[in-house]
C-alpha positions in Angstrom: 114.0 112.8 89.3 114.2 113.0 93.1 116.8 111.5 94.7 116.3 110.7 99.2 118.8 109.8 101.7 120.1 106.4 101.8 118.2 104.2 104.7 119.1 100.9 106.2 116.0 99.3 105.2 113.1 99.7 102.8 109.6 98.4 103.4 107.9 98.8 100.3 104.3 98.0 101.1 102.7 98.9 105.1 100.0 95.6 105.0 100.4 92.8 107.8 104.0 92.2 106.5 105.6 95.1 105.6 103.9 97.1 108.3 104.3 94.6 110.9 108.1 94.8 109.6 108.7 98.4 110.3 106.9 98.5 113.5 109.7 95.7 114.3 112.5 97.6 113.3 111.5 101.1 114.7 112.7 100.5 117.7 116.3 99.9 116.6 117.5 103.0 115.6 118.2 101.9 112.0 116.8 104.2 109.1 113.5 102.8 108.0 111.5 104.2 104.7 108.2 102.8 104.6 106.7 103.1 100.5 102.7 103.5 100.1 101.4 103.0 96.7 97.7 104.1 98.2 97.1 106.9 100.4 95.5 106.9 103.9 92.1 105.8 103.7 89.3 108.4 104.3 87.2 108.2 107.6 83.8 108.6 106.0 80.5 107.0 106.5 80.4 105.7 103.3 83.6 103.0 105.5 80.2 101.4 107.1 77.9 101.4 104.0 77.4 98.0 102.7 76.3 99.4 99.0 79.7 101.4 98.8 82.0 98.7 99.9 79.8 96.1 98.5 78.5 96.0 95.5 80.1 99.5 94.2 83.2 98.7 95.3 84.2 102.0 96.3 87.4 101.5 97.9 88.6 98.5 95.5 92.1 99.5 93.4 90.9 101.2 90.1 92.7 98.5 88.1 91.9 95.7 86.0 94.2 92.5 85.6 93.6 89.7 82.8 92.7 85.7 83.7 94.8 83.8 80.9 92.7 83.9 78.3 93.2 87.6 78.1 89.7 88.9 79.7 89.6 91.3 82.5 88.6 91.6 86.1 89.2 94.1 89.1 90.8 92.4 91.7 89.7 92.3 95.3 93.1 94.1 96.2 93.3 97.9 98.2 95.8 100.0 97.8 96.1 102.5 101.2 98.1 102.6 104.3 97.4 99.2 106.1 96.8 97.4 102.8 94.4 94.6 102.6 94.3 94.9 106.7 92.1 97.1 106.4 89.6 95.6 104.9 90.2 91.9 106.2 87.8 90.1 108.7 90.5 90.4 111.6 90.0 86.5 111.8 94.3 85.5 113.2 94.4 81.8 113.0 98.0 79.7 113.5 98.8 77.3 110.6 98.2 74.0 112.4 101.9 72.1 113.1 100.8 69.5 110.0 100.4 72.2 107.5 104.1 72.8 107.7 105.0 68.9 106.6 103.7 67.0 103.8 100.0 66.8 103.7 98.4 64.4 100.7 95.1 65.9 99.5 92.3 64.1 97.3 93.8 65.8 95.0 97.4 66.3 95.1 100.4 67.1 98.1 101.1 69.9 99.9 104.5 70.9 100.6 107.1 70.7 103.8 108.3 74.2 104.8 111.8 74.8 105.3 110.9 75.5 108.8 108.8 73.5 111.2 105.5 75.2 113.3 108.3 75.1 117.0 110.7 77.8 114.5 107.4 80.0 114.0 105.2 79.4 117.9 106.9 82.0 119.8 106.6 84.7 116.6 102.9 83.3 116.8 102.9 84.4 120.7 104.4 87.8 119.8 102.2 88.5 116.7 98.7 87.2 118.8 99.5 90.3 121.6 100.7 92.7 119.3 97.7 92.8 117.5 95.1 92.5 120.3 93.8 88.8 119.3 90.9 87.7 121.3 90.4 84.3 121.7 91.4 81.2 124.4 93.6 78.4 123.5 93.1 75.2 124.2 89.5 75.1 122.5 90.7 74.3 119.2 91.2 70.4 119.0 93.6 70.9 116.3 96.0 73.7 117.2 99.5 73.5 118.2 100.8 74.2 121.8 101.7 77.4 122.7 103.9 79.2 124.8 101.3 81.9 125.9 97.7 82.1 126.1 96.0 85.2 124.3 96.2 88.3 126.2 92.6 89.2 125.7 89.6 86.7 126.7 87.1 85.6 123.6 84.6 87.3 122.5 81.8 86.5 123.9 78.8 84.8 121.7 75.6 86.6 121.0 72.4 84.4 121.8 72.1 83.1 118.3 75.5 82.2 117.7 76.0 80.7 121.3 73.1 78.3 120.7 74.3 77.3 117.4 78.0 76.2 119.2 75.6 74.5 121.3 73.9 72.9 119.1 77.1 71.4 117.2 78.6 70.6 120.4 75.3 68.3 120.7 76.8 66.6 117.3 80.0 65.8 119.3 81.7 68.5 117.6 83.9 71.0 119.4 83.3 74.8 118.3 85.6 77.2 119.4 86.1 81.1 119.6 87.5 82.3 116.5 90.2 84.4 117.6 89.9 88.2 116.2 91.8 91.5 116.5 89.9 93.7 117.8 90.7 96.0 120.8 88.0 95.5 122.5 86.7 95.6 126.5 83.4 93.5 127.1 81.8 93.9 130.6 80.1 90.7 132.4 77.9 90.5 129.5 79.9 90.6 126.7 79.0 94.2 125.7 81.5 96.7 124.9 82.2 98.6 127.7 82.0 102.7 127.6 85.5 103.0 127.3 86.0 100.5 124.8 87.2 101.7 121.3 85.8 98.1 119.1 81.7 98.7 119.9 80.6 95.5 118.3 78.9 96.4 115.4 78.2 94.3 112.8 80.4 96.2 110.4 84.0 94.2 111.4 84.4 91.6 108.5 85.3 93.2 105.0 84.5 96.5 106.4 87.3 99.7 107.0 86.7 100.4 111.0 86.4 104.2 111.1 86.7 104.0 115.0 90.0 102.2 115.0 88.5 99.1 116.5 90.2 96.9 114.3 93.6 95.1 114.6 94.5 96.5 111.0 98.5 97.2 110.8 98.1 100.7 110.0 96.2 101.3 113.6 98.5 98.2 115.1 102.0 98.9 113.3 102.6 102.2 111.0 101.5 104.3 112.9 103.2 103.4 116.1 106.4 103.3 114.0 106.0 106.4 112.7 106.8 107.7 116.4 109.8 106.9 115.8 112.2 109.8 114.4 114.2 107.5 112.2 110.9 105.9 110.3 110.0 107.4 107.6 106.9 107.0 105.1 105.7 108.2 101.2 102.5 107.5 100.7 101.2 107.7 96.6 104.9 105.8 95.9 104.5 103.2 92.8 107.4 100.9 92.7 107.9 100.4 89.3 111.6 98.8 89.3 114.4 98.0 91.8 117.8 98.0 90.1 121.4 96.2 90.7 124.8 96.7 91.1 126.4 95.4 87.8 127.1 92.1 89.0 123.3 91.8 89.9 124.1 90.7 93.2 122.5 94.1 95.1 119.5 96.4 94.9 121.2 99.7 94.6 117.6 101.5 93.7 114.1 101.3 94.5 112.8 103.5 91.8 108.6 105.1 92.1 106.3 106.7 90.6 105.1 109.3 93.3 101.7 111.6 92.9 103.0 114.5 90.9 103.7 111.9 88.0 107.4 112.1 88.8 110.4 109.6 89.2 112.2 108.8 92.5 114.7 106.6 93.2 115.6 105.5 96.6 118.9 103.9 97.9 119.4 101.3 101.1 121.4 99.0 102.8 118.0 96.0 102.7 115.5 96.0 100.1 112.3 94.2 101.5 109.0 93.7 99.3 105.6 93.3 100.8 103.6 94.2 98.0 100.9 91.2 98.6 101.9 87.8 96.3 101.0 88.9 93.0 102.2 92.6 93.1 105.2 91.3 94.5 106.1 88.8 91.9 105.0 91.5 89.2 107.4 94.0 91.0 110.4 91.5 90.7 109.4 90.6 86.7 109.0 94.3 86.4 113.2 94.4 87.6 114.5 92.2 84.9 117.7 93.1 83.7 121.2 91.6 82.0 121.9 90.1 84.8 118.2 88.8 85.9 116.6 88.7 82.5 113.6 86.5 84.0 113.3 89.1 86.5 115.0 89.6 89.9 115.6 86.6 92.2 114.5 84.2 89.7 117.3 82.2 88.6 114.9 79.2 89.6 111.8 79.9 87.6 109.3 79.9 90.0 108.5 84.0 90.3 104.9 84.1 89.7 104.3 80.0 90.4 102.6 78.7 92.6 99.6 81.3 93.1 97.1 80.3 95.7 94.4 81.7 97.5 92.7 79.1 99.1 89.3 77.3 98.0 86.8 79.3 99.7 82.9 79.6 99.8 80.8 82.6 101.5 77.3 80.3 102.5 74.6 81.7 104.0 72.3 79.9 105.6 68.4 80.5 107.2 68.0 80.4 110.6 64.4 79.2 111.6 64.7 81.7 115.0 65.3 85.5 113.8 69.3 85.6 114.4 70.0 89.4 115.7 73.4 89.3 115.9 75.3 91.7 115.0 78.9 90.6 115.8 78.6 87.5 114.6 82.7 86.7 113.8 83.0 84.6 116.8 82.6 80.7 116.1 84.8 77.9 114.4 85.2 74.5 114.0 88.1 72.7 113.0 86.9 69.1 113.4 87.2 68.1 109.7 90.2 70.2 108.7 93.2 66.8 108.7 90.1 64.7 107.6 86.6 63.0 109.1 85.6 59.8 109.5 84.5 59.1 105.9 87.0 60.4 104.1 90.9 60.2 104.8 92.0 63.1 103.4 91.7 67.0 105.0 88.7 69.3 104.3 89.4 72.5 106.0 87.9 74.8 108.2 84.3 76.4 108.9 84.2 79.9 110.8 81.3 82.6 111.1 81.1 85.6 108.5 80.1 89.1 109.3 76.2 89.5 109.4 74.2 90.0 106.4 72.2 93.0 105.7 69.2 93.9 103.8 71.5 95.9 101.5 73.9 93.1 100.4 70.9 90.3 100.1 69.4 93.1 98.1 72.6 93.0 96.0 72.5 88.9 96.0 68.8 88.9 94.0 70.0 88.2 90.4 72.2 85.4 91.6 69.1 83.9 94.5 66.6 83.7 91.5 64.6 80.8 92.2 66.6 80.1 95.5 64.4 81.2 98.2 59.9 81.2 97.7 58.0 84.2 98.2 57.2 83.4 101.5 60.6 84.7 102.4 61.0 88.2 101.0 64.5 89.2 101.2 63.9 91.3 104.9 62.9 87.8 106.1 66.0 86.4 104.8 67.9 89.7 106.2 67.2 88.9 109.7 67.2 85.1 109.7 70.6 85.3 107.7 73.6 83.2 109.5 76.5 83.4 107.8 79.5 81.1 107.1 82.7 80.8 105.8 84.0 77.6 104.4 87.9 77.2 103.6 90.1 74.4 101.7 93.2 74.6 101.2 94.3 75.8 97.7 97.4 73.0 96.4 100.3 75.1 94.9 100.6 74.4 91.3 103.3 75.9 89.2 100.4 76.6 86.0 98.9 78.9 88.7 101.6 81.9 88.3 101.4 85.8 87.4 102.9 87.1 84.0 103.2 90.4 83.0 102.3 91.0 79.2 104.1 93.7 77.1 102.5 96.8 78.6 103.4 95.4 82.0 99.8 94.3 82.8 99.1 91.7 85.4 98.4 88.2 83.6 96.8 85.9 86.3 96.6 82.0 85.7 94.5 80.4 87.8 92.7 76.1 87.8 89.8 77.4 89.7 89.2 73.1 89.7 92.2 73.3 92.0 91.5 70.4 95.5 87.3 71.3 94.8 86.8 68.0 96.4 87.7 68.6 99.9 86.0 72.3 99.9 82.5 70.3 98.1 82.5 67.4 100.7 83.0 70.2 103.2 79.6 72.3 102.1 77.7 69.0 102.5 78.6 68.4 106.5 77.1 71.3 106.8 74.6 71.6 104.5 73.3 67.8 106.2 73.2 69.7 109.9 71.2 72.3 109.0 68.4 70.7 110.4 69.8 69.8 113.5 71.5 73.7 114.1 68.0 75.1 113.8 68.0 76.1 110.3 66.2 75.5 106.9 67.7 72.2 105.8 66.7 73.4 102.1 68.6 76.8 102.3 72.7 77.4 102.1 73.1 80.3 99.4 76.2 81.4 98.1 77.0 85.0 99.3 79.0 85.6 96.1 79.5 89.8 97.0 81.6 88.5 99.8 83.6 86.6 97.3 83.8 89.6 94.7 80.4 88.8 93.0 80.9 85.5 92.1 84.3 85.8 90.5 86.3 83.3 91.7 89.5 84.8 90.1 88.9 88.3 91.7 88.9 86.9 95.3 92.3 87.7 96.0 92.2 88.1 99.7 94.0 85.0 100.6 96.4 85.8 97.8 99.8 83.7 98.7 102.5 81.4 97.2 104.6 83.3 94.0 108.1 83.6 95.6 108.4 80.8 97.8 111.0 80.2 100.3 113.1 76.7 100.9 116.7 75.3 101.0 117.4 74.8 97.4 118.0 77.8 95.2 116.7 75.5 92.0 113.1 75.1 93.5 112.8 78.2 95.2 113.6 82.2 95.3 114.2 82.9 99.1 115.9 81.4 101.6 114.8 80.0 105.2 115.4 84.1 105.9 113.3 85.2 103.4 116.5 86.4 101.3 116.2 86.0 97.7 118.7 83.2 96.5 120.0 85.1 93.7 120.7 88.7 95.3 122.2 89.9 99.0 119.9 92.2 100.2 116.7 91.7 98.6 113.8 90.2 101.1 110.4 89.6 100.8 108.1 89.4 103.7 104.6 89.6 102.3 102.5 85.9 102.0 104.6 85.4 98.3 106.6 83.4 100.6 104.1 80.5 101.4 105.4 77.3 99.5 102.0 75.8 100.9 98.3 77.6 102.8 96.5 75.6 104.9 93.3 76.2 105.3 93.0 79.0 107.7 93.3 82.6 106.8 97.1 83.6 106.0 96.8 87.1 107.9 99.1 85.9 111.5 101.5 83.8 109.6 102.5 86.7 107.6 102.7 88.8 110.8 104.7 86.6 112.7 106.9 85.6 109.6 107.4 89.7 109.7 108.6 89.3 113.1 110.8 86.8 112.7 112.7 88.8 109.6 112.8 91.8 111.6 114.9 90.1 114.0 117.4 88.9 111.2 117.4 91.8 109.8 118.4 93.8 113.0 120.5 91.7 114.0 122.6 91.9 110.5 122.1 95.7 110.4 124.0 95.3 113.9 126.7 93.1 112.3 
């Protein structure tokens, strides 16, 4: 058993929250231990190769979790330096000010926050700079105000894409730049400039960036914090348990498995856990004890509820014109996400996907059977491809929870039923413009590799909910601080903390949420 020095804080996990958390507190002073359960990610060509990332996988966590019926899948989770930032599509949307009050769905209600979106807009400022995000405010019909505009213009539309915001804007929509981090420099054009380090490829959305174009929070956060003499990391570190004081009310241990195959235990002032929402919530099950024998900061029950990961569909539709984009993650529209004018209830959001190749329509073919005439060989298809990404919100619904079973294996229950309505309605405003956007009004395919070969349980990027914060320690296990209830120095600062999504990605909430507890927690180190 090793034994290290005691810290202020640990950060178990270095994705957008507990990265973005330690590059926070790095410039305090305080003694920060950052714990890895991956590795750093190799720079390789196989990083660009749709077939590797794809369909084999390659860099997926060589683990299998169980739906609750007891079958198994391997979940679309990564375990390396940066987490899931490394492989995410960069796409940094704000919650819209509604999502943090009541909002009825078809369907069912989604939660108040504890907080309002005025508590989280200036972390939403901070967290837009930090990690480069391109885009321009004030496009969005639906956003909140802001107290400063993006630091970095949009970027710019290819031909293709451009005409299709066009074209919707001739609906009386209002398409807008999807704001991305990337740290890119366009010239007049819109094309990277020489001394740009993001080139535009078409390689950005699910993709590792070998050339460090991408806002991921290794590039963005640990690394940067790791300047910093009194930040420490240990990569190949499995938490498997954090452990109290007898009276239950402080984690005295935070006890791994490291490479070798031995034990460590590590000791700290702040315990915060940033595992990603189901690893987080297994982590805490994993800790029960006499004093927590439900698991650690669970006196309410809910550890594990609430599970969501939005309602999501990868589309791709057929362009009539030969669409030669490459960086095609620039377009979104919001028009429909509070509601449209036939139905009263909110639908979500539609944003652009990164470009299909020949290799992953290749990959599609079992699943098109039947779809497409022979007319269209899949190269056709490969070059005409325009691809979309369609996003409900998922309702949080305590059924929907992680277990672990005796051996400590994941259990993941999951309505996959869960608000369908908004996310079909959705498919079918788009599917009826198809037409009118220049496209084959007969041809919207489901790009099921994006969303883990049409497994809708394995499509964990959006993963959120599990240890939800609020003011009453009976329906939730963190405070407004992300503090759990039950325990005085035990945080969590990963998505877990969502009591509601939206129905925008979750990336810059978390990031500016880890903001915001960095400052509580520096300023209580200071105390």
């Amino acid at each position: 058993m090793t034994e290290s020095p005691h810290y202020d804080v640990i950060v178990i996990g270095t994705g957008a929250g507990g990265g973005t958390l330690a590059h926070r507190l790095a410039p305090t002073g305080c003694r920060v231990l950052l714990l890895e359960r991956g590795g750093y990610l190799p720079r390789e060509r196989d990083n660009w190769d749709s077939t590797a990332v794809f369909v084999k996988g390659r860099y997926r966590a060589p683990e299998f979790w169980y739906d609750k019926h007891g079958n198994s899948f391997p979940p679309e989770v990564n375990y390396c330096v940066g987490g899931n930032t490394k492989f995410y599509g960069a796409a940094l949307f704000r919650l819209r000010p509604e999502d943090f009050g009541v909002v009825h769905h078809h369907d069912g209600v989604s939660p108040a926050w504890p907080l309002g979106y005025a508590d989280l807009e200036p972390y939403y400022t901070q967290a837009e700079h930090l990690y480069l995000v391109h885009g321009s405010h004030g496009e969005d019909p639906t956003e909140g105000a802001v107290s400063g505009q993006y630091r970095h213009p949009p970027v710019a539309h290819e031909p293709r894409i451009q005409q299709l915001s066009d074209d919707l804007e001739k609906q009386g929509l209002h398409p807008f730049h999807l704001p991305i981090g990337v740290n890119l420099t366009q010239d007049g054009e819109g094309r990277a400039t020489r001394s740009s380090v993001c080139i535009r490829c078409d390689r950005v959305d699910g993709f590792p960036c070998p050339v460090r174009g991408k806002s991921d929070a290794q590039v963005i956060c640990v690394e940067p914090a790791l300047e910093h003499p009194n930040v420490d990391l240990v990569t190949h570190a499995r938490v498997t348990r954090l452990e109290t004081d007898p009276g239950g009310r402080t984690v005295t241990a935070v006890v791994a498995e490291l490479a070798d195959g031995t034990e460590a235990r590590f000791s700290s002032h702040l315990v915060a856990v940033a595992c990603g929402a189901v690893n987080t919530a297994a982590l805490l099950l994993a800790s029960a004890g006499d004093r927590h024998p439900d698991g650690l900061a669970n006196s309410s029950g809910v550890v594990g509820r609430h599970y969501m990961r939005h309602n999501n569909l990868a589309l791709m539709a057929v362009s009539k014109e030969p669409n030669d984009t490459r960086f095609q993650k620039t377009l979104a529209l919001h028009d429909w996400y509070l509601g449209a004018d036939d139905w009263e209830y909110p639908l979500g959001g539609i944003q652009m996907l990164g470009k299909s190749d020949a290799e992953q329509i290749h990959g599609e073919a079992p699943r098109w059977a039947g779809a497409v005439t022979p007319q269209m060989p899949f190269e056709v298809l490969a070059r005409h491809a325009v691809d979309f990404w369609l996003c409900g919100e998922d309702l949080p619904d305590p059924g929907n929870r992680v277990t672990l079973d005796r051996d400590g294996g994941i259990r993941l229950a999951l309505d996959e039923k869960n608000n369908i309505t908004a996310l079909n309605r959705l498919r079918r405003k788009l599917q009826g413009m198809l037409g009118r956007l220049g496209m084959h009004e007969h041809h919207l395919l489901p790009h099921s590799l994006y969303l883990h070969k049409g497994m809708p349980i394995g499509a964990t990027a959006h993963q959120a909910g599990t240890v939800r914060f609020g003011h009453d320690p009976a329906t939730s296990a963190l405070d407004v601080n992300c503090k759990a209830h039950d325990l005085d120095n035990l945080y969590a600062v990963d998505t877990s903390f969502f009591p509601s999504i939206g129905a925008v990605n979750p990336s810059l909430t978390a990031i500016a949420n880890a903001l915001r507890v960095g400052d509580h927690l520096a300023e209580r180190l200071r105390g």
